[in-house]
C-alpha positions as CSV (number, residue, x, y, z in Angstrom):
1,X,56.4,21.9,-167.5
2,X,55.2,21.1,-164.1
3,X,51.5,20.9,-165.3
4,X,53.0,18.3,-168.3
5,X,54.8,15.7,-165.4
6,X,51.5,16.1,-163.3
7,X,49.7,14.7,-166.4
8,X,52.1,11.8,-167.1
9,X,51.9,11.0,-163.4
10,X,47.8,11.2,-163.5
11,X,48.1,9.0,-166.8
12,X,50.6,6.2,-165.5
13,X,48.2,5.9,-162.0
14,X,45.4,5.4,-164.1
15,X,47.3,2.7,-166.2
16,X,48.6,1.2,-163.4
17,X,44.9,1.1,-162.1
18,X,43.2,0.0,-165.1
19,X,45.9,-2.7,-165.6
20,X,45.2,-3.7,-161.7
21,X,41.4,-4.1,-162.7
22,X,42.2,-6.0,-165.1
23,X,43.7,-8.4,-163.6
24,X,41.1,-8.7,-161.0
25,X,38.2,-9.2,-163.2
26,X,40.2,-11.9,-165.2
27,X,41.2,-13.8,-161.8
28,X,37.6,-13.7,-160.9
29,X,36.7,-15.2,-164.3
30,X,39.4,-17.9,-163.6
31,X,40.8,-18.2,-160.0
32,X,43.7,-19.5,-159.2
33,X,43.4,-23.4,-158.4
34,X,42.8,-23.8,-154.7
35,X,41.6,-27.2,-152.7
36,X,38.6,-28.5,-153.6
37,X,36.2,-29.0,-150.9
38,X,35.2,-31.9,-149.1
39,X,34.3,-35.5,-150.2
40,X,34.5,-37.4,-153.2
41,X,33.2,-35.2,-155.2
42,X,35.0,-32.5,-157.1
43,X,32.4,-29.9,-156.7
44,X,33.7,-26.2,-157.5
45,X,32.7,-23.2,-155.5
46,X,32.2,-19.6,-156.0
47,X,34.9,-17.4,-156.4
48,X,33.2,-14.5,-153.6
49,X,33.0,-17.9,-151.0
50,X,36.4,-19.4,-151.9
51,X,37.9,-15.5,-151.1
52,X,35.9,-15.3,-147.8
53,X,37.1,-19.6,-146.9
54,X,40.8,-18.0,-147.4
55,X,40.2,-15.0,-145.5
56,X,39.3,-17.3,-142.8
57,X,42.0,-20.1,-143.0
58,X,44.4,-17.7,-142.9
59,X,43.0,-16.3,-139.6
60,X,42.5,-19.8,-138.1
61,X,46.3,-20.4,-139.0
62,X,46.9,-16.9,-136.7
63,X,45.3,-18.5,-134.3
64,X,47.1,-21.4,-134.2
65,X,50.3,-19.9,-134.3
66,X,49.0,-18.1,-131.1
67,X,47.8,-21.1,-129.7
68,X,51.0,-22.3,-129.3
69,X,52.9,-19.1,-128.1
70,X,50.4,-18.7,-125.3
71,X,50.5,-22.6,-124.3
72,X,54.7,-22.1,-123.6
73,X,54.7,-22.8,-119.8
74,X,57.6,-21.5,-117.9
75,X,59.0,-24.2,-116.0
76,X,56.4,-26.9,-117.2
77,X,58.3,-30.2,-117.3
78,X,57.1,-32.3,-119.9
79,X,57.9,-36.1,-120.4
80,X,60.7,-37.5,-122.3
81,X,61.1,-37.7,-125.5
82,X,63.1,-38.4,-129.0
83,X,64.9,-36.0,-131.2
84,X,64.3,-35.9,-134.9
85,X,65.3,-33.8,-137.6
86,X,62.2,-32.5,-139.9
87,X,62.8,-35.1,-142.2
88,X,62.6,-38.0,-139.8
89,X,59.2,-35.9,-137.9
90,X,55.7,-36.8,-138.7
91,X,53.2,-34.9,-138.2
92,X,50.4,-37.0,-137.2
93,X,46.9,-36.4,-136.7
94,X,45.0,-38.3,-134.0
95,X,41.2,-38.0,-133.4
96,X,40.1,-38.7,-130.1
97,X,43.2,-37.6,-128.5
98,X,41.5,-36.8,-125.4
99,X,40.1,-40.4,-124.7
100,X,41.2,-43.3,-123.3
101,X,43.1,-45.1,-125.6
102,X,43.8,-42.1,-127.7
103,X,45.6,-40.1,-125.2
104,X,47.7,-43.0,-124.5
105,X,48.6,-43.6,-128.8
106,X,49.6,-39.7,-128.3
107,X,51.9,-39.8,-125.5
108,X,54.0,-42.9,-127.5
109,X,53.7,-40.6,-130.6
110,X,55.6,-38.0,-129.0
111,X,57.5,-40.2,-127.3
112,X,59.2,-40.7,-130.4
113,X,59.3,-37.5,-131.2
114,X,57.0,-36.3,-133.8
115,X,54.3,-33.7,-134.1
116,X,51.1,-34.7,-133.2
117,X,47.9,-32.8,-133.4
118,X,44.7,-33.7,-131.3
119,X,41.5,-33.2,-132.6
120,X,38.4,-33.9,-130.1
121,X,35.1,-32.4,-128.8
122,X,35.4,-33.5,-125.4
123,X,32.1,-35.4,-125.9
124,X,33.5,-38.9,-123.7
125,X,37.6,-37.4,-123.9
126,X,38.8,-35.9,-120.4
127,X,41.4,-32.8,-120.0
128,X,43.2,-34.5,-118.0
129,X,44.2,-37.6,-120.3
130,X,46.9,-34.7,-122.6
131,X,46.8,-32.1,-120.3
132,X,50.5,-32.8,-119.6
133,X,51.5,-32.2,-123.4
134,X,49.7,-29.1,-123.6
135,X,52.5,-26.1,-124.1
136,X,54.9,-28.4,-125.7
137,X,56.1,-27.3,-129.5
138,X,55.2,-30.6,-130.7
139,X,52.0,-30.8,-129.7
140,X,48.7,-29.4,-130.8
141,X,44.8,-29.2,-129.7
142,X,42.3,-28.6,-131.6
143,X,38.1,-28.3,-130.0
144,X,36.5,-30.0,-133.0
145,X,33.8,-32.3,-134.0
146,X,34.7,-34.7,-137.0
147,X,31.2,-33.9,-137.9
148,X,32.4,-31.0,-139.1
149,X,35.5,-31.3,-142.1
150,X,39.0,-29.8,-140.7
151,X,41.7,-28.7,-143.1
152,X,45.1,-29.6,-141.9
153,X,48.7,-30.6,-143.5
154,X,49.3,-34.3,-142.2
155,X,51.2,-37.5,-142.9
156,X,49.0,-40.0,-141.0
157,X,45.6,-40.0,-139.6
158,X,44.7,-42.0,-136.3
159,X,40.8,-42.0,-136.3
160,X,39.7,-43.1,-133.2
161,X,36.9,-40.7,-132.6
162,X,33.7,-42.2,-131.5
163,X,31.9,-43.0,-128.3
164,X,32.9,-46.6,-127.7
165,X,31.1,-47.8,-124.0
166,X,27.6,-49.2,-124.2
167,X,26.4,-46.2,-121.9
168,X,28.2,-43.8,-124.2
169,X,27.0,-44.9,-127.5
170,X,23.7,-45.4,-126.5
171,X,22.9,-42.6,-125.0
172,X,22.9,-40.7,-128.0
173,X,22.8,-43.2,-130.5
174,X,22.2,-40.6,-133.5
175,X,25.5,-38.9,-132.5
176,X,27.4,-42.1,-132.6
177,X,26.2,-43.2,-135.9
178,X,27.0,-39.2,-137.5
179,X,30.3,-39.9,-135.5
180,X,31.2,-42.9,-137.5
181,X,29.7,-42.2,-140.8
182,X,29.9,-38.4,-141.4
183,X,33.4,-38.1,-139.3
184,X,34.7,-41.1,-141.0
185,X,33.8,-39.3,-144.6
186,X,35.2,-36.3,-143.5
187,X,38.8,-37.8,-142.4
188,X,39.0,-40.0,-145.2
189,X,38.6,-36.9,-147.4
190,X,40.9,-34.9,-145.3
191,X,43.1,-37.9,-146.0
192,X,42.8,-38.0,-149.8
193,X,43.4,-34.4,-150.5
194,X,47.0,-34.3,-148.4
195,X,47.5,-37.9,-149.3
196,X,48.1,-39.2,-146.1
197,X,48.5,-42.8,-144.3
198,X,44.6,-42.9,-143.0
199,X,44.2,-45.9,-139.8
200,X,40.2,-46.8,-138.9
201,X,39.8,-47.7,-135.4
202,X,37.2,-50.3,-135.7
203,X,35.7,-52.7,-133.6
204,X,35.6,-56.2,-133.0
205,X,31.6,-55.3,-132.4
206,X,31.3,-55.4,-136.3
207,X,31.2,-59.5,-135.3
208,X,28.0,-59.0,-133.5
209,X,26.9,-61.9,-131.5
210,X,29.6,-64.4,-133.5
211,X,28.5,-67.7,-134.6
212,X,32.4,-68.5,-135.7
213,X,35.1,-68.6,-132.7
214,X,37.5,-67.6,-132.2
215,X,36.9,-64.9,-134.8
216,X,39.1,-64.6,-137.8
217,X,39.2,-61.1,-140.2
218,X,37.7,-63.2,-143.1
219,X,34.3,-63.3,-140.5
220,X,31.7,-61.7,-141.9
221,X,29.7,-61.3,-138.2
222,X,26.1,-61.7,-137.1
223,X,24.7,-58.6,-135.8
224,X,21.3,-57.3,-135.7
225,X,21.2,-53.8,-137.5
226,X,18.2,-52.5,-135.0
227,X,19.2,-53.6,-131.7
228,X,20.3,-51.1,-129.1
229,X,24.1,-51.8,-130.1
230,X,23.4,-51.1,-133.7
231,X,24.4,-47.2,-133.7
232,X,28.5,-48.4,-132.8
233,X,28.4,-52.0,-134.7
234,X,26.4,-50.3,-137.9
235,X,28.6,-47.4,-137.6
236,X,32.1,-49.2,-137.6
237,X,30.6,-51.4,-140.4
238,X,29.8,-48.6,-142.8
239,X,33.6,-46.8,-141.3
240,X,35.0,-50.0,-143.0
241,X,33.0,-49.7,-145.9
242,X,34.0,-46.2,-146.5
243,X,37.5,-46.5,-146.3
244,X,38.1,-49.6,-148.7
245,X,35.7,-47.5,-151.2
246,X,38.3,-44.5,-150.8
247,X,40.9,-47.2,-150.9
248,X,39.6,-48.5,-154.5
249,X,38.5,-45.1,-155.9
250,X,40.9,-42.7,-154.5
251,X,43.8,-44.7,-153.5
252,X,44.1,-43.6,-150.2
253,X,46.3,-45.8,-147.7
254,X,44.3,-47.3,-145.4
255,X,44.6,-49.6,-142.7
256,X,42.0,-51.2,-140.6
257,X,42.3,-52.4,-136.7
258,X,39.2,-54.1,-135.5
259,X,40.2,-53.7,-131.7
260,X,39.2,-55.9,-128.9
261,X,38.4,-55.1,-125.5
262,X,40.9,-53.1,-124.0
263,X,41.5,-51.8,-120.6
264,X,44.1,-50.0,-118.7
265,X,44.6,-46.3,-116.7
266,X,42.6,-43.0,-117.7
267,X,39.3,-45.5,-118.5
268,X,36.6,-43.3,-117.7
269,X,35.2,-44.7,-114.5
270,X,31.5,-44.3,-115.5
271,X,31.8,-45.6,-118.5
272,X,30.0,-48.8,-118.3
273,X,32.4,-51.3,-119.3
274,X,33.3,-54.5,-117.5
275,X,36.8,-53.9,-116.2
276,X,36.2,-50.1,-114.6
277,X,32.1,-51.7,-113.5
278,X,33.9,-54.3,-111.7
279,X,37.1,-52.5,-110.4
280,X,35.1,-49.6,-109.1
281,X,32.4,-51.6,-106.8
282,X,35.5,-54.1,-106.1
283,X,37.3,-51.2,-104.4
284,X,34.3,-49.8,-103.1
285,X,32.6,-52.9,-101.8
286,X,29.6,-52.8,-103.6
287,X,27.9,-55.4,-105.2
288,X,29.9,-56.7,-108.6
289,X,26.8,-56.7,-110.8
290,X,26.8,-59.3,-113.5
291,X,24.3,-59.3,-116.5
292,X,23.0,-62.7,-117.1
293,X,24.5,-65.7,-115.4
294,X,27.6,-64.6,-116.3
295,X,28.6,-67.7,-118.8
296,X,29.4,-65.1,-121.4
297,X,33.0,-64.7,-122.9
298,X,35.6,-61.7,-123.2
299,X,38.9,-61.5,-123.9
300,X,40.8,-58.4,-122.3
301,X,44.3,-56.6,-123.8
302,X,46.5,-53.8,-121.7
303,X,46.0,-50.5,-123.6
304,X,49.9,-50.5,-124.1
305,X,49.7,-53.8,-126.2
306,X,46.9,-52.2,-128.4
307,X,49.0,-48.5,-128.9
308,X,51.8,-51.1,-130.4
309,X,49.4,-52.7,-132.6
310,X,48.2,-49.4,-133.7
311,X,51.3,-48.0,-134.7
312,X,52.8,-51.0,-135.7
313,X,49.6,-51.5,-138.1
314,X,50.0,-47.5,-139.5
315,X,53.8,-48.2,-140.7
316,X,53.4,-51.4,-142.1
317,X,51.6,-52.0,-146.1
318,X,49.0,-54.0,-144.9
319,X,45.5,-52.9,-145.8
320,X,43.1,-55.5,-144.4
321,X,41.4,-55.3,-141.2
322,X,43.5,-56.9,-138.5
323,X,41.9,-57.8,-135.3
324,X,44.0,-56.4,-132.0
325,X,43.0,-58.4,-129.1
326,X,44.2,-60.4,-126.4
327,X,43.3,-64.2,-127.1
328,X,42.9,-65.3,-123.5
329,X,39.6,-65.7,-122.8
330,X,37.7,-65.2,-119.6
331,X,33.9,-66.0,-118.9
332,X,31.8,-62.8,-117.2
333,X,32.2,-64.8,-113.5
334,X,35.4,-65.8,-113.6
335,X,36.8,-62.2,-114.4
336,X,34.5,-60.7,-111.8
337,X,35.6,-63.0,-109.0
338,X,39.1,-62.6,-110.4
339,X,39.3,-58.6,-109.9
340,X,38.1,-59.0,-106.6
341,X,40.6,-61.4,-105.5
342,X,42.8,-59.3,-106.9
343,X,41.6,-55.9,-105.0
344,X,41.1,-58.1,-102.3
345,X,37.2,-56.9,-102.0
346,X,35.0,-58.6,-99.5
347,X,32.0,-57.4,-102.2
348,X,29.4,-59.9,-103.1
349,X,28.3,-60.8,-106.9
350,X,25.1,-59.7,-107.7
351,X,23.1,-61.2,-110.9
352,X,21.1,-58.8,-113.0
353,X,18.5,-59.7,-116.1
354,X,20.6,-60.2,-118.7
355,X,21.0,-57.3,-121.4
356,X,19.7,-57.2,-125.2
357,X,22.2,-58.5,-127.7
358,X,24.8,-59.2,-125.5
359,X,27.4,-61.8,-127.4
360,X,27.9,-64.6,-125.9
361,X,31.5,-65.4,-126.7
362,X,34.0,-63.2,-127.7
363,X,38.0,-64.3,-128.8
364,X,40.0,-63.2,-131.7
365,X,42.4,-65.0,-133.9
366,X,45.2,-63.2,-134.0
367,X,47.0,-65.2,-136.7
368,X,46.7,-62.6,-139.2
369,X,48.5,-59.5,-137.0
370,X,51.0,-62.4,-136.4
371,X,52.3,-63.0,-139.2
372,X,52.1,-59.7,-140.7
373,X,52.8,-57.2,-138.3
374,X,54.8,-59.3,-135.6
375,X,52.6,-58.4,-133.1
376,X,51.2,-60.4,-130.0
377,X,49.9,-59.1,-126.6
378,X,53.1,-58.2,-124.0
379,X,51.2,-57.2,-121.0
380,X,49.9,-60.4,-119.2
381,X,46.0,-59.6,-117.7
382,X,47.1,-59.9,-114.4
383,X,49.8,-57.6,-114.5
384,X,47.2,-55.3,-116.4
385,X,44.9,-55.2,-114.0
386,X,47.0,-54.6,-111.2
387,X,48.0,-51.5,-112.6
388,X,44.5,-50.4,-113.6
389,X,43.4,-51.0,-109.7
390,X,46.1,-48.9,-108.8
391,X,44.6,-46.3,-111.2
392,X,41.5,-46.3,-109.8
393,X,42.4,-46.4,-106.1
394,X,44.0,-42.4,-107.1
395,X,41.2,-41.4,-108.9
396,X,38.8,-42.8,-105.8
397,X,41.1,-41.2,-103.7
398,X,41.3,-37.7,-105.5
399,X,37.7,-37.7,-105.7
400,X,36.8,-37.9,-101.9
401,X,39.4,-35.1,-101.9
402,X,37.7,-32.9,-104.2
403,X,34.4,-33.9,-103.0
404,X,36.0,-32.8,-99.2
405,X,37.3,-29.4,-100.4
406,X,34.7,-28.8,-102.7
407,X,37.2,-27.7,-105.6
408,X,35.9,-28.3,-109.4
409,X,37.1,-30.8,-111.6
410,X,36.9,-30.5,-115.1
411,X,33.7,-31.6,-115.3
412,X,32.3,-29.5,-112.9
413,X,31.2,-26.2,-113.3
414,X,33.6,-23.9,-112.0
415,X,32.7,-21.5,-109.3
416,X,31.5,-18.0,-110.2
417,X,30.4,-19.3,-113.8
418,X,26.6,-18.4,-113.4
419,X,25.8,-21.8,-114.4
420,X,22.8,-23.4,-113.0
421,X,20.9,-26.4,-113.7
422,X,21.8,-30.2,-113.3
423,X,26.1,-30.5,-113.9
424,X,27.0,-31.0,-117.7
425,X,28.1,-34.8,-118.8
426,X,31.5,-35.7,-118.4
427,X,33.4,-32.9,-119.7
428,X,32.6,-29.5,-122.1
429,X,34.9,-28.4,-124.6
430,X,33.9,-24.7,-124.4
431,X,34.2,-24.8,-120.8
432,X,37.8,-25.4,-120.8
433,X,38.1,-23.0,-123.6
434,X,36.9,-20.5,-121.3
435,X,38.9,-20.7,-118.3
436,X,41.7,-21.9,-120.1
437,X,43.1,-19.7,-123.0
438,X,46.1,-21.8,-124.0
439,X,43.0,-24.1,-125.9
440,X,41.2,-22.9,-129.0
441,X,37.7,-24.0,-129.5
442,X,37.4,-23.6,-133.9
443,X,35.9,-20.5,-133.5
444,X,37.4,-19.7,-137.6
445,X,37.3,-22.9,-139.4
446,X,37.4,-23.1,-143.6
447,X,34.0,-25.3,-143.6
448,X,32.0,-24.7,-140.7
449,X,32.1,-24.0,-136.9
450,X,32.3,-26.2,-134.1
451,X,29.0,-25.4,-132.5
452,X,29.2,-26.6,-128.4
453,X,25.3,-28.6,-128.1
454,X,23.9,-27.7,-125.0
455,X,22.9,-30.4,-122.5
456,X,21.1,-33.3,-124.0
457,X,21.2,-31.9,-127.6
458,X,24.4,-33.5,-129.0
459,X,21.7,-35.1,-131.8
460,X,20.3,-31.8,-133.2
């Protein structure tokens, strides 16, 4: 009897096993339907490299959830900020958290209280910009290069990453157009699949040198596609491009802002552009250096004003490109002797050779955010610029202090690290990782690995 039950048993594993095999070989004939990769194309994959991608987003989502037990702070404080229930929360992706005017379009995000994921590779973003929101539930950073696609679960997509100084985007100019082109495809893709709200931060650089002023939407522009500005105006052209074409193929919801020059706390202050140039050798009492005779135009907004815009834009229907600027306009001169009245700098004005494709004049008409979104600039320039001085005058301050104690900053190599060789630009994304564990680099991604360039190789 007990050699008939050991047969039954042997026969029913064996069915069970057969029946198991089975159904393995016939999901490998058909898999289950999974999300298609990347782009516009609905190209299918093999089954052995679909199994390994799963394998590895489910160990990037371990990761994650780690991410955020380790980044809990006991005692942090963090700034205020709304409740909602899960149905009112977003959960909003923002590329090129870590910069300027990103970091500040994050911290009025979760102001209001929803979940907001930064994505940045620390090329021209600083540590110190979202440091403060690091540990808090609703927030999450990611080390990642738009180059590379990202698989996330979002309802809106802020894609501000891109080098946007002169000295930044021409330093590496074949970064910034892969920036614009590839990492625009890649977030409009990412947008498509989840169907979420996508937002291009443009440029009002995609008017070139204008020969129309002030500069309406309906502008075509007059830029030179092979002058040393090309890389960003080229590049935010062909980011336009892109996302009506996704708009009209895919119907994704887009929404355009061609952004003016904007200013405020947290610029960089070695990035090269006008405001931080002047404040900087204002409060330093160096020469103010002007390009050209300084007869050229530029209209400046408060980085608050443009985080309204940006949001307001997001939530509203409209789908054209609407310029964000400030409309008062200011030649090169009179803003230079301006910010040094108003750091009240002895410094003298010094006139350099003019620089390659500089335009001349540069305004927008607002009329169009106007009437559609409601929006107009709050922060008057003076008030603006009082408060960016004040900025800089801690940052000068903090760095004589560092510079006296010899601590490290974040971008500076930190003692003990073996590193030798000339200091790494601005700041490094595996750096941080390293001496901070609370932030990931995408060491397991679903499509690729963020790769850290060594010095002067972002372009490989």
């Amino acid at each position: 009897m007990a050699k008939i039950q050991l047969t039954k048993n042997t026969i029913a594993i064996a069915a069970l096993g057969l029946l198991a095999l089975g159904a393995l070989v016939s999901w490998v004939r058909q898999p289950t339907p999974h999300p298609q990769p990347h782009g516009p194309a609905e190209i299918d994959v093999a089954t052995s490299d679909y199994i390994e991608r799963e394998i590895q987003r489910r160990m990037h989502a371990s990761l994650l959830t780690l991410n955020k037990e380790l980044a809990l702070q006991v005692g942090k404080v963090y700034p205020p900020t709304e409740y909602r229930n899960a149905g009112e929360r977003k959960k909003i992706l923002v590329t090129g958290g870590a910069g300027f005017v990103g970091s500040h379009l994050v911290d009025a995000l979760m102001a209001q209280g929803h979940e907001v994921t930064v994505v940045d590779n620390f090329y021209t973003g600083r540590r110190q910009n979202i440091e403060h929101w690091v540990g808090h539930p609703n927030f999450q950073l990611i080390v990642h290069d738009v180059q590379e696609p990202i698989f996330l679960q979002v309802d809106q997509i802020y894609h501000l990453a891109s080098p946007a100084s002169p000295p930044h985007y021409q330093h590496n100019p074949i970064k910034t157009i892969k920036t614009n082109a590839v990492g625009t495809l890649n977030m409009l893709g990412l947008a498509r699949r989840v169907k979420a709200e996508f937002l291009l931060a443009s440029t009002s650089e995609v008017y070139g040198d204008p020969e129309v002023h002030p500069q309406p939407e309906s502008y075509w522009g007059h830029v030179n596609p092979i002058g040393p500005r090309a890389c960003y105006d080229e590049g935010k052209r062909v980011a336009e491009t892109m996302a009506v074409a996704y708009q009209q193929q895919e119907q994704v919801s887009i929404h355009i802002a061609r952004i003016f020059n904007t200013f405020g706390p947290r610029m960089h202050p070695n990035d090269g552009r006008v405001v931080s140039n002047f404040i900087i050798q204002a409060l330093q009492g160096k020469p103010i250096t002007i390009y050209g005779e300084g007869q050229q135009t530029r209209s400046f907004q408060y980085v608050s004003d443009l985080v309204s815009g940006l949001m307001k834009l997001m939530n509203s229907n409209v789908s054209v490109p609407v310029n964000l600027g400030n409309p008062d306009e200011y030649s090169i001169l009179d803003f230079a002797t301006f910010v040094r009245d108003e750091v009240a700098s002895d410094a003298a004005i010094a006139f350099m050779p003019a620089s390659r494709d500089d335009p001349q004049r540069r305004k927008p008409d607002i009329l169009r955010a106007e009437q559609l979104l409601g929006w107009t600039p709050q922060v008057p320039v003076r008030e603006g610029i009082h408060k960016t001085i004040e900025y800089f005058r801690r940052e000068l301050r903090l760095d004589m202090s560092l510079n006296a104690l010899e601590l490290p900053r974040s971008d500076k190599k930190s003692p003990g690290s073996g590193a030798t060789g000339p200091k790494r630009k601005l700041n490094n994304a595996a750096q941080w990782s390293d001496v901070d564990p609370r932030i990931l680099p995408r060491t397991a991604v679903t499509e690729g690995e963020f790769v850290v360039p060594k010095d002067d190789e972002e372009a490989a």
